[in-house]
C-alpha distance (Angstrom), angle and dihedral (degrees) to the residues before:
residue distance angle dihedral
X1 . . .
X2 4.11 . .
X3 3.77 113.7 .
X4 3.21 115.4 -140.2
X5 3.46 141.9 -158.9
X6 4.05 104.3 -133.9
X7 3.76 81.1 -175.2
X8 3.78 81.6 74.5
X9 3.66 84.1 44.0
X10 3.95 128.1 -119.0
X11 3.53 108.7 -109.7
X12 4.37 121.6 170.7
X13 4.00 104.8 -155.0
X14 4.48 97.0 -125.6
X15 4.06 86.0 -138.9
X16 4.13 78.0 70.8
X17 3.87 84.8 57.7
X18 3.99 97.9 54.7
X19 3.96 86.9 71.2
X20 3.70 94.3 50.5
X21 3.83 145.3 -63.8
X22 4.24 107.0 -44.5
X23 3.97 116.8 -140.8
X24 3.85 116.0 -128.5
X25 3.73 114.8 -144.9
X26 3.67 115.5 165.9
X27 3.57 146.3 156.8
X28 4.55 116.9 -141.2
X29 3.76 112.6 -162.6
X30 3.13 105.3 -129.4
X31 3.76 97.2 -127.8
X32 4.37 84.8 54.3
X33 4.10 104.3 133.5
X34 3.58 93.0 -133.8
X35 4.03 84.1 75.7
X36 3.70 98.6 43.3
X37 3.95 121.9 109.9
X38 3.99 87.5 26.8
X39 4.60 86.9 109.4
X40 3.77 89.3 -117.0
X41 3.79 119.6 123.0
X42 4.08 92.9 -160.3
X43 4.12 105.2 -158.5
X44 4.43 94.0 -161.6
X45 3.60 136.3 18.9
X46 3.89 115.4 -66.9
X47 4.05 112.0 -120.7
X48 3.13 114.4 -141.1
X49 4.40 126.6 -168.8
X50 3.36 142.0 160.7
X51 3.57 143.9 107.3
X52 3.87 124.0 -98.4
X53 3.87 123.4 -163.8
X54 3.58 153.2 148.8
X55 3.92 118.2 -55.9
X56 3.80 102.6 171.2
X57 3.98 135.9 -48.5
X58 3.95 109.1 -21.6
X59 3.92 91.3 -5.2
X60 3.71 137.6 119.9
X61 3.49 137.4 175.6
X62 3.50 136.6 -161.2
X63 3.41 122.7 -154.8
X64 4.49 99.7 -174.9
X65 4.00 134.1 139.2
X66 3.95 117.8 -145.8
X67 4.06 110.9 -150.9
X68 3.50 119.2 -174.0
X69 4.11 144.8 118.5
X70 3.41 132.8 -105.6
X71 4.25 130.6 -171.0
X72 3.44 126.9 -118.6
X73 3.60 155.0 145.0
X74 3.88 131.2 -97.4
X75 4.05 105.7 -108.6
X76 3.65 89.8 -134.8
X77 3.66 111.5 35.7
X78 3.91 103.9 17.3
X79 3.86 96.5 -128.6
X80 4.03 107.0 151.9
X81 3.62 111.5 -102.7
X82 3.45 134.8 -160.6
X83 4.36 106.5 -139.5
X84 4.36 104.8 -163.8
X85 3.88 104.7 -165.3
X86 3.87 131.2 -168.1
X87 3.86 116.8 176.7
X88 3.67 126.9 170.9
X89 3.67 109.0 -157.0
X90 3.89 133.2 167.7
X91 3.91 120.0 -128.5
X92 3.91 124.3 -166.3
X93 3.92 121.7 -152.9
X94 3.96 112.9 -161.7
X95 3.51 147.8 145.7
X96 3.73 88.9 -154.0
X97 4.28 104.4 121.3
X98 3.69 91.6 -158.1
X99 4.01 85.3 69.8
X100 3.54 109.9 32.8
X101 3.84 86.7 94.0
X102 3.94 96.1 61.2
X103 3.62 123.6 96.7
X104 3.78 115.4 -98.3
X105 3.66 91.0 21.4
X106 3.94 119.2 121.6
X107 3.63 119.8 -164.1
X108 3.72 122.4 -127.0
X109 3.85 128.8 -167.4
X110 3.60 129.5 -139.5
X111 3.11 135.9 -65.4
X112 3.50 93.0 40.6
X113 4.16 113.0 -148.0
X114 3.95 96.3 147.7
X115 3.80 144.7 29.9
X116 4.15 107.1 -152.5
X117 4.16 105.7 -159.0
X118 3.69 91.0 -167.8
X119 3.73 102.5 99.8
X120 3.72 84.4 38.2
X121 4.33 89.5 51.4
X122 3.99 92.5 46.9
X123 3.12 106.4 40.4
X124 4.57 91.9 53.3
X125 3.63 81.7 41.5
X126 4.20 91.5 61.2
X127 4.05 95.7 37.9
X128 4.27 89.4 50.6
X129 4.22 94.9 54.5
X130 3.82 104.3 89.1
X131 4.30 98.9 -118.5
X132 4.03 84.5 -157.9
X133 3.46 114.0 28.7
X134 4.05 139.1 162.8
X135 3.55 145.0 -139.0
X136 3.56 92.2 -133.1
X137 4.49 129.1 -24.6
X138 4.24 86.4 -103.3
X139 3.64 95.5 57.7
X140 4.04 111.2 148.3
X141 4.06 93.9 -160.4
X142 3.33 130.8 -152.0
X143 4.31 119.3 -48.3
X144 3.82 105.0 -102.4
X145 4.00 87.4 -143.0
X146 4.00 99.0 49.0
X147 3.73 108.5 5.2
X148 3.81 90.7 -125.2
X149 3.82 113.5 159.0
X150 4.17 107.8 -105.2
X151 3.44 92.0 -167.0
X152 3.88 85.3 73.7
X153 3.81 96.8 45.6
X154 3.73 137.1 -69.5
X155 3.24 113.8 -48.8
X156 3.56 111.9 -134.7
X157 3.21 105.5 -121.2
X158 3.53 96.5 113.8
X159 3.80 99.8 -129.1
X160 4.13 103.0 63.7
X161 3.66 102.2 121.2
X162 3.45 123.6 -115.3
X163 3.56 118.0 -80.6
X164 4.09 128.6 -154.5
């Protein structure tokens, strides 16, 4: 596995493409600025394979999985969480008009020299970390009056509501 600074911007050469599809297999620090600003505090380097080739005139497709984890916090209780993720998605390169509009389609302008994934790469990595995510489904949460933990009891308070 290469790692890669996206920063720097992954970009497969299309003349690589006339021989064949081209597998992707790539390591993202997780501190690479082409994933900042996305909300996700990524804790290890996001792997990222697949194989991207040819699907008609001025088209591409690539066929990849991103696996990785991410920290967080429990919605309910706040406990620090650590959110794994592994997402296979499908991107399409064109410079057809009719489907720049769809989802998971990236436009491309002629003449087409390069393909550049990153878009592709940050955007799959934002839509696979859970936004609301929890410790576990039976979580108690935190007592709106006191903030005590109700995972570890009630909290004496007197006005927690009643848990099940």
């Amino acid at each position: 596995i290469v790692e890669l600074k996206l920063g720097a911007m992954l970009r497969v050469d299309v003349r690589t493409l006339r021989r064949g599809s081209t597998s992707i297999e790539v390591s993202v620090p997780a501190d690479d600025s082409a994933l900042e600003g996305l909300g996700v505090n990524l804790v290890e380097p996001v792997r990222v394979t697949g194989v991207l080739q040819a699907a008609g005139e001025g088209t591409y497709r690539l066929a990849g999985r991103a696996q990785g984890s991410a920290r967080g916090e429990c919605r309910r209780c706040l406990k620090d969480l650590t959110l794994p993720f592994d997402v296979q998605f499908d991107a399409v390169f064109t410079t057809s008009q009719e489907m720049q509009d769809d989802p998971g389609v990236y436009p491309l302008s002629e003449p087409v020299t390069q393909i550049d994934l990153t878009k592709a790469i940050r955007e799959e990595v934002g839509f696979a970390v859970p936004t609301y995510a929890q410790c576990r489904e039976e979580c108690a949460g935190l007592c709106p009056h006191c903030g005590a933990d109700l995972n570890e009891g009630p909290c004496g308070c007197g006005q927690a509501p009643e848990t099940t």
